[in-house]
C-alpha positions in Angstrom: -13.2 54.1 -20.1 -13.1 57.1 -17.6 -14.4 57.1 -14.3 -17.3 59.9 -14.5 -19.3 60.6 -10.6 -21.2 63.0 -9.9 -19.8 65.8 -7.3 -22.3 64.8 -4.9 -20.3 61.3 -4.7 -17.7 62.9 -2.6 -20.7 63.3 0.3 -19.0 59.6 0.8 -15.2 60.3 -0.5 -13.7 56.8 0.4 -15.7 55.5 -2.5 -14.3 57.9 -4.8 -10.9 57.6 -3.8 -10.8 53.9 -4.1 -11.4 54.3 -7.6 -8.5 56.4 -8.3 -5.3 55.1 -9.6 -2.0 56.0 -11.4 -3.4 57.4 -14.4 -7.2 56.3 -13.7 -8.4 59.7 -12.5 -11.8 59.8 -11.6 -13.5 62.9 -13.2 -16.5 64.9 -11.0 -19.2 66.6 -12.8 -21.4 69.2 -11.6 -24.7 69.6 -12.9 -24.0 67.1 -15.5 -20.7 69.1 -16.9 -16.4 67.9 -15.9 -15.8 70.2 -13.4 -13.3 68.7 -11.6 -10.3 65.6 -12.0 -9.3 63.7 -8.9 -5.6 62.3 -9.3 -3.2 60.3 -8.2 -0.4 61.8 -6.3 2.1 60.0 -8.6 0.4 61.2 -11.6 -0.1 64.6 -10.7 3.6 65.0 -10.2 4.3 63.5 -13.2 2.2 66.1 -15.2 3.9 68.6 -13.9 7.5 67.8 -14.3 6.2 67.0 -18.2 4.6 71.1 -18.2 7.8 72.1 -16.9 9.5 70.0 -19.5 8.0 70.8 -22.1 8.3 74.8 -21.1 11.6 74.2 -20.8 12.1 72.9 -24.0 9.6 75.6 -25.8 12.1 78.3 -24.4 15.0 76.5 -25.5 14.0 76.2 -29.1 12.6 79.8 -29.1 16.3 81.0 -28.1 17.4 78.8 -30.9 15.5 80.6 -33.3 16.2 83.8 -32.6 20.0 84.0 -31.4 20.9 81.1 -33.9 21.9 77.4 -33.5 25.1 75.6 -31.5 26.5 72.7 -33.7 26.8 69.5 -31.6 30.5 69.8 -31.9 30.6 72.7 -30.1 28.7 71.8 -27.7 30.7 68.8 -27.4 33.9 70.9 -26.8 31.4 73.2 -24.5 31.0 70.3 -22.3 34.3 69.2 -22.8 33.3 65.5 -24.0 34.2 63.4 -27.0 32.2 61.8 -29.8 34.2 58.9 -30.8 
């Protein structure tokens, strides 16, 4: 279940952070609307080595598709290793 506070919470921010955790962020709300997510350190680099991923992989399939597909054999012999 997600840990909802209100903003005003933070007037005593040691009880807000206690209840944070690796991926247990506590979400703030202002004026009864999400406003704000309070991470983990951990987590937070962890989202965004999976964002750069996941770019990375978006560009990757994108050159794919428009300058054509490498066999795995040749990237094999690209990378100079052997399959067997």
């Amino acid at each position: 279940m997600p840990n909802i506070k209100p903003v005003s919470d933070l007037r005593n921010y040691n009880e807000v952070l206690k209840d944070i955790s690796v991926g247990e962020p506590v979400f703030l709300t202002k004026n009864g609307r999400g406003r704000y997510a309070i991470v983990d350190m951990a987590e937070y680099e962890k989202t965004r080595a999976v964002i750069k991923l996941m770019s990375e992989l978006a560009k990757g399939e994108r050159s794919g598709n428009e300058n054509g597909w490498i066999d795995i054999e040749d990237v094999e012999k690209e990378l100079g290793i052997s399959n067997g």
